[in-house]
N, CA, C and O atoms as CSV, one atom per row, in Angstrom:
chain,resi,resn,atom,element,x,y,z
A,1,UNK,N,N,0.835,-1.181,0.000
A,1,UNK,CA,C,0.000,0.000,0.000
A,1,UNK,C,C,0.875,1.237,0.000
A,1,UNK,O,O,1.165,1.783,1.065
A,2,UNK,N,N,1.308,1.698,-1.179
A,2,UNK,CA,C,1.921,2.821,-1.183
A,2,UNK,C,C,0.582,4.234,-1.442
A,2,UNK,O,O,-0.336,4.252,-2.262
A,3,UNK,N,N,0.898,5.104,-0.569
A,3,UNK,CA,C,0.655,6.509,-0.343
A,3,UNK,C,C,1.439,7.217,-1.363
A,3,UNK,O,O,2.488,6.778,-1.836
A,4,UNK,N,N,0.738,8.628,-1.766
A,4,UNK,CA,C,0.606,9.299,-2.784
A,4,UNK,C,C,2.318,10.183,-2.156
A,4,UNK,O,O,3.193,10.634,-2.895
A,5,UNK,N,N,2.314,10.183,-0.985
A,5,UNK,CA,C,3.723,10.798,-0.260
A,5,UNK,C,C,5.003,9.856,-0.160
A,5,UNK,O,O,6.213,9.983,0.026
A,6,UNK,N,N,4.125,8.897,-0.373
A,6,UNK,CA,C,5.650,7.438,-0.471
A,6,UNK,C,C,5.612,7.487,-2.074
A,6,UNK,O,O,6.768,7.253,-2.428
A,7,UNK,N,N,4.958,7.648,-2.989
A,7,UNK,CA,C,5.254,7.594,-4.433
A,7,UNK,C,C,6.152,8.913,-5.055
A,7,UNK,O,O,6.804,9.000,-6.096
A,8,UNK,N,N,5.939,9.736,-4.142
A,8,UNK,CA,C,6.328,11.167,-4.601
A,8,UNK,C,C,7.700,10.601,-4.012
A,8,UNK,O,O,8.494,10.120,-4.820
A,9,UNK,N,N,8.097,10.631,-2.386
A,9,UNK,CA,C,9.488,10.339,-2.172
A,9,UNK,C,C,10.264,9.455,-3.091
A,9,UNK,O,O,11.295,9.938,-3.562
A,10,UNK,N,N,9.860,7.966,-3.495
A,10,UNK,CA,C,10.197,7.059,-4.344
A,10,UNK,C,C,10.644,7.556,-5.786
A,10,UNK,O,O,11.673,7.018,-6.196
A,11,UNK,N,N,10.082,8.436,-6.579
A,11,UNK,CA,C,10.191,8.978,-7.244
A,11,UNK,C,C,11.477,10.324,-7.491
A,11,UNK,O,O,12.268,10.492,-8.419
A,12,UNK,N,N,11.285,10.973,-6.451
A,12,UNK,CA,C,12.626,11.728,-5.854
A,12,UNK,C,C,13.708,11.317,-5.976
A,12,UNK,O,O,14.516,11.653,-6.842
A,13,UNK,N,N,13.909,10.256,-4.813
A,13,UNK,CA,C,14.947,9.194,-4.785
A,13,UNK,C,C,15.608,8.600,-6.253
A,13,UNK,O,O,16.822,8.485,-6.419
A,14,UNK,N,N,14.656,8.269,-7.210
A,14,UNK,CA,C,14.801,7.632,-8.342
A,14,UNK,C,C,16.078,8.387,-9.626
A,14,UNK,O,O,17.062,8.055,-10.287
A,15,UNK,N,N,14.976,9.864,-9.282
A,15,UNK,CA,C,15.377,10.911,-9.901
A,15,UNK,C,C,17.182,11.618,-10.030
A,15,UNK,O,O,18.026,11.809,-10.906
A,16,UNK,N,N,17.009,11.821,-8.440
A,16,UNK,CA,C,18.223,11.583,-7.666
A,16,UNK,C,C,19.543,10.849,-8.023
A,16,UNK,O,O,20.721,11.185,-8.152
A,17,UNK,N,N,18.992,9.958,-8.103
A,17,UNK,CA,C,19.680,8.157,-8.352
A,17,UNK,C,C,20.108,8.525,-9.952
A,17,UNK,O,O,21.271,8.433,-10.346
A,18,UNK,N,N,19.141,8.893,-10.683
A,18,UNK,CA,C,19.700,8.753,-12.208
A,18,UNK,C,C,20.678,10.100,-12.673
A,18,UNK,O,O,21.668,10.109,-13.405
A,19,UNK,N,N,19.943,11.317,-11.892
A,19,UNK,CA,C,21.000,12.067,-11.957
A,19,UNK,C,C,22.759,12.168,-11.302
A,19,UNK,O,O,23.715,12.738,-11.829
A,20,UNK,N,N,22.720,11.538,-10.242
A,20,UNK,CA,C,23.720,11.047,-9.834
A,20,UNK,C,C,24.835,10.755,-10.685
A,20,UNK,O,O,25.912,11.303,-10.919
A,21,UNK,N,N,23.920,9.154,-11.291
A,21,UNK,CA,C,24.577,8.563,-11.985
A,21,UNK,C,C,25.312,9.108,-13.563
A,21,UNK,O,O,26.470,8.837,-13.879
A,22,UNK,N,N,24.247,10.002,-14.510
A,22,UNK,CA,C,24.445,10.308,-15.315
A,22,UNK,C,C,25.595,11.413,-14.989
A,22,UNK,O,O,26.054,11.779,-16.071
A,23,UNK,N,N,26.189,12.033,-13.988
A,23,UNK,CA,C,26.654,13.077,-13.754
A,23,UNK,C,C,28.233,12.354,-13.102
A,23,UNK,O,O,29.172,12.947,-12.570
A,24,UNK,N,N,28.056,10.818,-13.405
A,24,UNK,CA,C,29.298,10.192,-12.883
A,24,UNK,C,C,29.595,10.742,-11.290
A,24,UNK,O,O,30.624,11.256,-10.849
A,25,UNK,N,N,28.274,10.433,-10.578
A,25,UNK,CA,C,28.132,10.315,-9.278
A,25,UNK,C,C,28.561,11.420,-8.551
A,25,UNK,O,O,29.190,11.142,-7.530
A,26,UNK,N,N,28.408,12.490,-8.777
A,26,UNK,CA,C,28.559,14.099,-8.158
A,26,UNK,C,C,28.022,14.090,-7.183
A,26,UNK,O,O,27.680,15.273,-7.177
A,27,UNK,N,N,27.639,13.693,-6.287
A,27,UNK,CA,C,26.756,14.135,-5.428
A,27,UNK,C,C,27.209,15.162,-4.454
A,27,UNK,O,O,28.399,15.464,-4.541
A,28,UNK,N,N,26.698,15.593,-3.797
A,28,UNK,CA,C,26.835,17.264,-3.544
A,28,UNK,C,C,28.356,17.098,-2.741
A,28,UNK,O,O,28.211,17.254,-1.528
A,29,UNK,N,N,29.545,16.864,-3.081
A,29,UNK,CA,C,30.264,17.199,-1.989
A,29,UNK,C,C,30.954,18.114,-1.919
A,29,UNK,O,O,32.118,17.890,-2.251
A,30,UNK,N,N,30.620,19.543,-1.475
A,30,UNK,CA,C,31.256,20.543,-1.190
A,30,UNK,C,C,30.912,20.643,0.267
A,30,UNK,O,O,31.653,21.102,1.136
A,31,UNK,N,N,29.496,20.077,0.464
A,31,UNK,CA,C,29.423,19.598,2.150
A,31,UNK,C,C,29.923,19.078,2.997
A,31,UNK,O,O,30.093,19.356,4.184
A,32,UNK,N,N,30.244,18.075,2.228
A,32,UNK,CA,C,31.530,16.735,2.502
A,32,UNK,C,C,32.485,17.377,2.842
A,32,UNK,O,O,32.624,17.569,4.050
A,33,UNK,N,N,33.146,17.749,2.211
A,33,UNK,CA,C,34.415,18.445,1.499
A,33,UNK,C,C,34.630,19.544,3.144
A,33,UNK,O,O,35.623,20.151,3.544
A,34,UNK,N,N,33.961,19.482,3.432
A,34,UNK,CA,C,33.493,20.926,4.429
A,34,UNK,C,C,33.364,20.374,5.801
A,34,UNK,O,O,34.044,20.774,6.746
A,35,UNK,N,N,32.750,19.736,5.851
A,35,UNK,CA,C,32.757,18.703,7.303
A,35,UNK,C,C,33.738,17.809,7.255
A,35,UNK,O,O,34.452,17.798,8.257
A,36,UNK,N,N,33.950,17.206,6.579
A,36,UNK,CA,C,35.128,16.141,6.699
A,36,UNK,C,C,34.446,14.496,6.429
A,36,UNK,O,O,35.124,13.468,6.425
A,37,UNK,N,N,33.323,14.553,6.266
A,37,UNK,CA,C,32.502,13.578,6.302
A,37,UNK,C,C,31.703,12.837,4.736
A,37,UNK,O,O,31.480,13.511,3.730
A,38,UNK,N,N,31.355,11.236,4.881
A,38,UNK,CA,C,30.925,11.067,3.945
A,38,UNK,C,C,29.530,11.591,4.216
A,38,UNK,O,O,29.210,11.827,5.381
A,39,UNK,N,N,28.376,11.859,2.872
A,39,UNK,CA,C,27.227,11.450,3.205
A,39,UNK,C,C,26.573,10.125,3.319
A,39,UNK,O,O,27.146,9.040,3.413
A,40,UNK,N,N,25.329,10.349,3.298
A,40,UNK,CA,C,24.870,9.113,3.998
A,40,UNK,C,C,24.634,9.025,2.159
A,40,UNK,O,O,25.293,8.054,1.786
A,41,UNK,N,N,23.998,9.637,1.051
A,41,UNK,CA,C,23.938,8.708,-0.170
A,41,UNK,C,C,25.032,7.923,-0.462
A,41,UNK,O,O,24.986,6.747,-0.823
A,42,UNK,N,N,26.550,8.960,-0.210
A,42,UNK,CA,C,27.645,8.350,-0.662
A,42,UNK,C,C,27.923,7.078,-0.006
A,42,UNK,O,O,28.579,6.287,-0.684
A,43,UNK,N,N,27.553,6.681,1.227
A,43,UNK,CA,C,28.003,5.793,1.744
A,43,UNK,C,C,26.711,4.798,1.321
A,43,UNK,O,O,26.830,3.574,1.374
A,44,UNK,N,N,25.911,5.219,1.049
A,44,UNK,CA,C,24.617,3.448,0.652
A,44,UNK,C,C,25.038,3.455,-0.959
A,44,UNK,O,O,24.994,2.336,-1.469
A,45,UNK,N,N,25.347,4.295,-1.639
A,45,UNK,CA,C,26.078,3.468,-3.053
A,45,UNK,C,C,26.830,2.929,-2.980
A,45,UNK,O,O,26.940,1.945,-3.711
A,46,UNK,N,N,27.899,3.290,-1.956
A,46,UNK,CA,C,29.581,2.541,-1.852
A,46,UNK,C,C,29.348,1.324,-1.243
A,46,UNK,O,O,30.174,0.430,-1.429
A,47,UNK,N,N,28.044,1.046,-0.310
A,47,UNK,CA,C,27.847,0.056,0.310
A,47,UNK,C,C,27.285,-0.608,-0.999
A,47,UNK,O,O,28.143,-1.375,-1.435
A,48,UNK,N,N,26.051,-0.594,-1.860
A,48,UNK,CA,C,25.290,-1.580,-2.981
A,48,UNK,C,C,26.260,-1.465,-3.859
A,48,UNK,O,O,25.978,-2.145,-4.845
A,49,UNK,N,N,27.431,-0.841,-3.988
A,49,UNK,CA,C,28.547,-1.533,-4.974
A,49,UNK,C,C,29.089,-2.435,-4.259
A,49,UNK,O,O,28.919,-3.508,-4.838
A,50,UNK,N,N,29.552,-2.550,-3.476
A,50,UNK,CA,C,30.617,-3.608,-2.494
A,50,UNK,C,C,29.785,-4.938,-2.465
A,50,UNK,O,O,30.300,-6.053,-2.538
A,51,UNK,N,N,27.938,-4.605,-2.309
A,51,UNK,CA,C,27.343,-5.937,-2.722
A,51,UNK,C,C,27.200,-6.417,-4.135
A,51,UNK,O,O,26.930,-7.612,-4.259
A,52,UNK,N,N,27.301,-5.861,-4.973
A,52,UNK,CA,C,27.069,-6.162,-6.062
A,52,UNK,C,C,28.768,-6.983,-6.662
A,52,UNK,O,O,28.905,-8.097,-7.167
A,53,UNK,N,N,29.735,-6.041,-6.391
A,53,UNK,CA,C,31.185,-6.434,-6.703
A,53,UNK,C,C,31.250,-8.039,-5.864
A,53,UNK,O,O,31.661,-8.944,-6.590
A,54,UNK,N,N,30.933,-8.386,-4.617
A,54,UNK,CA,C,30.848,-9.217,-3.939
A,54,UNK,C,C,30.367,-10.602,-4.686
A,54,UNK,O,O,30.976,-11.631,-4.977
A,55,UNK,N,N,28.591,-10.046,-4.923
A,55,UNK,CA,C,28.130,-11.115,-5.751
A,55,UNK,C,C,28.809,-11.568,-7.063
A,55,UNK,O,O,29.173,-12.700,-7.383
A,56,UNK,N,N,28.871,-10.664,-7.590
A,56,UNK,CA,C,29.629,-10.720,-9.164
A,56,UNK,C,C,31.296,-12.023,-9.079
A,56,UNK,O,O,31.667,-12.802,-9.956
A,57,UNK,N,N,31.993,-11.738,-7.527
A,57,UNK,CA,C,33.323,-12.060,-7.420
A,57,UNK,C,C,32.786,-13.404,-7.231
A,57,UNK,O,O,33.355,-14.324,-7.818
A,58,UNK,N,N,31.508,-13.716,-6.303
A,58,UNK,CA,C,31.458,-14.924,-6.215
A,58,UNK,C,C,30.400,-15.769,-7.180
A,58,UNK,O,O,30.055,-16.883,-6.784
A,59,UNK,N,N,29.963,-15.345,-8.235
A,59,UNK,CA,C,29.341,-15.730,-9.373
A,59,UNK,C,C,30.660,-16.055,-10.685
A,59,UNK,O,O,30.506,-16.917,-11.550
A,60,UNK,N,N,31.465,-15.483,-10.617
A,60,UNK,CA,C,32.643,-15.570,-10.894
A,60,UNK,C,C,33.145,-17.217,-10.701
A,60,UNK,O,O,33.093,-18.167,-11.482
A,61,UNK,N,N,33.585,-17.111,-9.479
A,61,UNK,CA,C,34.672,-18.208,-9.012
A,61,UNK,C,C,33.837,-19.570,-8.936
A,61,UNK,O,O,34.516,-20.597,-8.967
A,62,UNK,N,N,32.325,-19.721,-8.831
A,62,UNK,CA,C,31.499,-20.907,-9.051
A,62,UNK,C,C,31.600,-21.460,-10.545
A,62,UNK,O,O,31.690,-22.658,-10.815
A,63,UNK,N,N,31.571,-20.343,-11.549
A,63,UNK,CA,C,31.920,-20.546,-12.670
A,63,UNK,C,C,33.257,-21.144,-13.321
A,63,UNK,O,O,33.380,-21.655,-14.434
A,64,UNK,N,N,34.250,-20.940,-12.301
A,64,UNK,CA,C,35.595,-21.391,-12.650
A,64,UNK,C,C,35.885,-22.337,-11.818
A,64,UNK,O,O,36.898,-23.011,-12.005
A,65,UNK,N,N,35.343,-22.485,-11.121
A,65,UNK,CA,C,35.362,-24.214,-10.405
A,65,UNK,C,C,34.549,-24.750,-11.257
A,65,UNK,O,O,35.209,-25.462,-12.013
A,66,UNK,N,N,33.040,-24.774,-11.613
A,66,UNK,CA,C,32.585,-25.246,-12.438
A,66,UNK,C,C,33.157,-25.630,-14.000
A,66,UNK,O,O,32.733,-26.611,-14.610
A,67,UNK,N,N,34.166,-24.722,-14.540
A,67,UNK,CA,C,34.745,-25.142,-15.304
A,67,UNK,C,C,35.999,-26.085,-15.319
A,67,UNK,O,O,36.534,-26.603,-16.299
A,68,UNK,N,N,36.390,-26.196,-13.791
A,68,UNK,CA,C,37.156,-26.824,-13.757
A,68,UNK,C,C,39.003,-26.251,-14.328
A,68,UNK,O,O,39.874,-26.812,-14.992
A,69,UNK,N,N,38.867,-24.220,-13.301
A,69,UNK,CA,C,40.054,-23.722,-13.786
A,69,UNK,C,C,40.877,-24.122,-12.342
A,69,UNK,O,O,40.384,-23.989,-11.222
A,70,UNK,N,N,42.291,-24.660,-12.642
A,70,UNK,CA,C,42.808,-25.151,-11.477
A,70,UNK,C,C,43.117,-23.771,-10.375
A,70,UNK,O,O,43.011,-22.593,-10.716
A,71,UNK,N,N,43.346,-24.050,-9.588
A,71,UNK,CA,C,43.532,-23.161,-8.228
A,71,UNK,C,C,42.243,-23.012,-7.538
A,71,UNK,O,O,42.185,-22.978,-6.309
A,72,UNK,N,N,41.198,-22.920,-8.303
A,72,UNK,CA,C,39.797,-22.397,-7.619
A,72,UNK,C,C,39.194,-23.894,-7.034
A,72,UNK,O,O,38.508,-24.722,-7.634
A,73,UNK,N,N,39.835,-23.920,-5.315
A,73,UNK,CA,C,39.230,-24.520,-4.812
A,73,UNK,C,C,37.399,-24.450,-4.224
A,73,UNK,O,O,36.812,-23.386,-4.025
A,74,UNK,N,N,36.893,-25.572,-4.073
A,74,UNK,CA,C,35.357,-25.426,-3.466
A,74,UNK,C,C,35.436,-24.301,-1.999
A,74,UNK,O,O,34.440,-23.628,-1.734
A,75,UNK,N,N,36.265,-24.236,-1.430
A,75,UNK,CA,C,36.108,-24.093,-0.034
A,75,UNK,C,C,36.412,-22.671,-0.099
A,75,UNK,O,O,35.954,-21.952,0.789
A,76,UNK,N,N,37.116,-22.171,-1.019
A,76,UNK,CA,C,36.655,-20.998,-1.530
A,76,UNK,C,C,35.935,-20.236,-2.232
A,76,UNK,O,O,35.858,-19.017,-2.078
A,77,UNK,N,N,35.033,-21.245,-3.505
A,77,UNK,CA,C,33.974,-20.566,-3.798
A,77,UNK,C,C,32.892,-20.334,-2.559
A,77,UNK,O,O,32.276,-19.280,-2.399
A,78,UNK,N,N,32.755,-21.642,-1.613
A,78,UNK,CA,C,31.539,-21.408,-0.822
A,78,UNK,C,C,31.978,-20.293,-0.104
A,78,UNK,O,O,31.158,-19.384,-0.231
A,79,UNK,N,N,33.024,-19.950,0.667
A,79,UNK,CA,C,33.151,-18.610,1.152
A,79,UNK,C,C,32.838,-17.264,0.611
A,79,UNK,O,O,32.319,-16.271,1.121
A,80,UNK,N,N,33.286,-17.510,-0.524
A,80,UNK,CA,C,32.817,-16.240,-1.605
A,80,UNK,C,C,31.030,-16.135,-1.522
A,80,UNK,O,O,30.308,-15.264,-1.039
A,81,UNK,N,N,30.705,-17.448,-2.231
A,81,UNK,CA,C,29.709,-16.892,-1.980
A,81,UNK,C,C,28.826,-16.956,-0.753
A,81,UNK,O,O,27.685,-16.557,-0.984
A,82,UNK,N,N,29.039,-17.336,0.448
A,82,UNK,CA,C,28.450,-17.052,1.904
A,82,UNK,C,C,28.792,-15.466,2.215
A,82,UNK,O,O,28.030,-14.810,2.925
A,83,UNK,N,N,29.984,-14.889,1.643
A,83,UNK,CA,C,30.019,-13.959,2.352
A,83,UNK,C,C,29.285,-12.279,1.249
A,83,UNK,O,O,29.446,-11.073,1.439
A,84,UNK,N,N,28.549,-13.014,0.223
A,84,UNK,CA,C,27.661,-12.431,-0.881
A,84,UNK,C,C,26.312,-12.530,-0.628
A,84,UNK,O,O,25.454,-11.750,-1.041
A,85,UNK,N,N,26.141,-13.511,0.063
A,85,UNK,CA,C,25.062,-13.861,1.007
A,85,UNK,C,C,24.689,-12.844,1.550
A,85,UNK,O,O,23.832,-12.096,1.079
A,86,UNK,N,N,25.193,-12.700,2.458
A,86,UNK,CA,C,25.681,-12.128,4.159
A,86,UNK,C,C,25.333,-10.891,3.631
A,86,UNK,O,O,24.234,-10.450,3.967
A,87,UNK,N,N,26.275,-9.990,2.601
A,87,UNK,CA,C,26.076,-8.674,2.402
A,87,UNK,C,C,24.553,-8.762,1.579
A,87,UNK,O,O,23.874,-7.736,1.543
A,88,UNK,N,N,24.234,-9.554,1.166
A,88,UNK,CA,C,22.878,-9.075,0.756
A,88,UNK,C,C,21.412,-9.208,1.647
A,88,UNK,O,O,20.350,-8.597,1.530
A,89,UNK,N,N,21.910,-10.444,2.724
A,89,UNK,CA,C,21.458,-9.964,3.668
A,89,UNK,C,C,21.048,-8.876,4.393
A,89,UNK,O,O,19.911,-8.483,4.655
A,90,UNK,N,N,22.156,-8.432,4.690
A,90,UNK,CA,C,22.848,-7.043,5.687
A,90,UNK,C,C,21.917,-5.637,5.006
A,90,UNK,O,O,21.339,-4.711,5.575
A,91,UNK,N,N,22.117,-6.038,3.299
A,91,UNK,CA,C,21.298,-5.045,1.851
A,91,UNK,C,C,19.760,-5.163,2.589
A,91,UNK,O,O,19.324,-4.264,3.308
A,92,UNK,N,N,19.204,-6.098,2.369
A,92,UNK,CA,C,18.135,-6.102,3.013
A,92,UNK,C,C,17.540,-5.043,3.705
A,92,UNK,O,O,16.854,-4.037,3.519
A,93,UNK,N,N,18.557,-6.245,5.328
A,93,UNK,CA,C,17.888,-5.679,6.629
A,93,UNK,C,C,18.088,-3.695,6.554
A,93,UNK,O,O,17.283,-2.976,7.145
A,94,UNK,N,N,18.630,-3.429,6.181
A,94,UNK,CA,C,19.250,-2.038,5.987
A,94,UNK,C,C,17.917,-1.324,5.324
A,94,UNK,O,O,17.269,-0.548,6.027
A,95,UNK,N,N,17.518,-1.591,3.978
A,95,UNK,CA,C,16.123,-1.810,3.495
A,95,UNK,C,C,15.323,-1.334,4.203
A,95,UNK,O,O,14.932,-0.175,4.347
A,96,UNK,N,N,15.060,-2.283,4.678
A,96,UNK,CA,C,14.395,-2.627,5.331
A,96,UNK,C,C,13.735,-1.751,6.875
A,96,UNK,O,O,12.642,-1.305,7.225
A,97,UNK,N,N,15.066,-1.842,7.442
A,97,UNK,CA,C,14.891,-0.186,8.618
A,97,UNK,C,C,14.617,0.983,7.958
A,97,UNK,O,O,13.692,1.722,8.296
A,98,UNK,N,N,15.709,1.308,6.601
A,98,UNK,CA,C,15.064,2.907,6.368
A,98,UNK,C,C,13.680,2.767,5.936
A,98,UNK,O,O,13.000,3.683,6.397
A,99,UNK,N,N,12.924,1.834,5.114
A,99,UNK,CA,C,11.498,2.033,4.945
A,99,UNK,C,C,10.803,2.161,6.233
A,99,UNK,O,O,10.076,3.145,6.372
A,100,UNK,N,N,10.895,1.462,7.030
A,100,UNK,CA,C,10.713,1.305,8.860
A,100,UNK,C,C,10.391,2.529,9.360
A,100,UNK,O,O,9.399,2.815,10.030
A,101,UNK,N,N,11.539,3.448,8.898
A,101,UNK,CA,C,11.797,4.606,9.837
A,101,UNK,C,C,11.474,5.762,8.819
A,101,UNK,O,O,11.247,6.870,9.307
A,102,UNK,N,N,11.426,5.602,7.342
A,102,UNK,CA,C,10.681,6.278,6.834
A,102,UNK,C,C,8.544,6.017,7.224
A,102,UNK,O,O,7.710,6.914,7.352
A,103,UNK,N,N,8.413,5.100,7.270
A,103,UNK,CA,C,7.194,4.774,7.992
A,103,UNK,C,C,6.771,5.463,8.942
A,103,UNK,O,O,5.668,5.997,9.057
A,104,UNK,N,N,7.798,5.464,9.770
A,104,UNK,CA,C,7.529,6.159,11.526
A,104,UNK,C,C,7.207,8.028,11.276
A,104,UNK,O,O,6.234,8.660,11.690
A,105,UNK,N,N,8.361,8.534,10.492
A,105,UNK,CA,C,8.617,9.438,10.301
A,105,UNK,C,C,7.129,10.277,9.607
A,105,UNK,O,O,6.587,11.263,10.105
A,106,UNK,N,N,6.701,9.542,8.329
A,106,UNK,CA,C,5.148,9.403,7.516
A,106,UNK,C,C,4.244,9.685,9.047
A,106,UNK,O,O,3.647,10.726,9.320
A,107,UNK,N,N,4.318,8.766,9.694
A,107,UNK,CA,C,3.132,8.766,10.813
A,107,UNK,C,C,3.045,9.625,11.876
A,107,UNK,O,O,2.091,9.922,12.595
A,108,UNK,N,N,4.402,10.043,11.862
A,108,UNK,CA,C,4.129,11.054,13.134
A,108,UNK,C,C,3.208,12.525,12.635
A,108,UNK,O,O,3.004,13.288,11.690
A,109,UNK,N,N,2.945,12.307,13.708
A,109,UNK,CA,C,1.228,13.720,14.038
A,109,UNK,C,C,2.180,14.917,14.632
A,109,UNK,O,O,2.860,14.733,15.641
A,110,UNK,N,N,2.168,16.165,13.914
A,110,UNK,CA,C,2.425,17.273,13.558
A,110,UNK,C,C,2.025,18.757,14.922
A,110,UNK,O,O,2.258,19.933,14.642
């Protein structure tokens, strides 16, 4: 059940997201730059790259055990990919709270 104020934010976000990207990821840091600090966008892209690079490394190395390239033991693909798991897990639960707390935030009475 999305609300006409969760479609508008979603949309924002989206917007955001593509301009970002098309702009080879500018995002405002003269703020940064100024505090000393990441932001919080910069740090949830750097985080869904690290999952994505993760998955990719261990979609990778199943493939080259599967092919049967020597060095790529099993006991390292399963690590690879448990720990691709884990971060997409982690992707989730993360998800998961900011909708949470975007929720809370929606509900509070003014």
């Amino acid at each position: 059940m999305a609300t006409p104020a969760m479609q508008s934010a979603f949309t924002q976000m989206k917007v955001l997201a593509q301009q970002a990207h098309q702009t080879g990821d500018s995002l405002p840091h003269a703020a940064n730059a100024e505090s000393g600090g990441v932001g919080f966008a910069d740090a949830l892209v750097s985080s869904i790259r690290r999952i994505n690079e993760l998955k990719v490394n261990a979609d990778a190395q199943a493939q080259a055990f599967q092919a049967g390239v020597p060095g790529v033991e099993l006991n390292d693909v399963m690590v690879d990919m448990q720990k691709a798991s884990l971060a997409f897990q982690m992707g989730q639960q993360v998800r998961n709270r900011l909708v949470s707390a975007y929720h809370d935030v929606m509900n509070m009475q003014v």
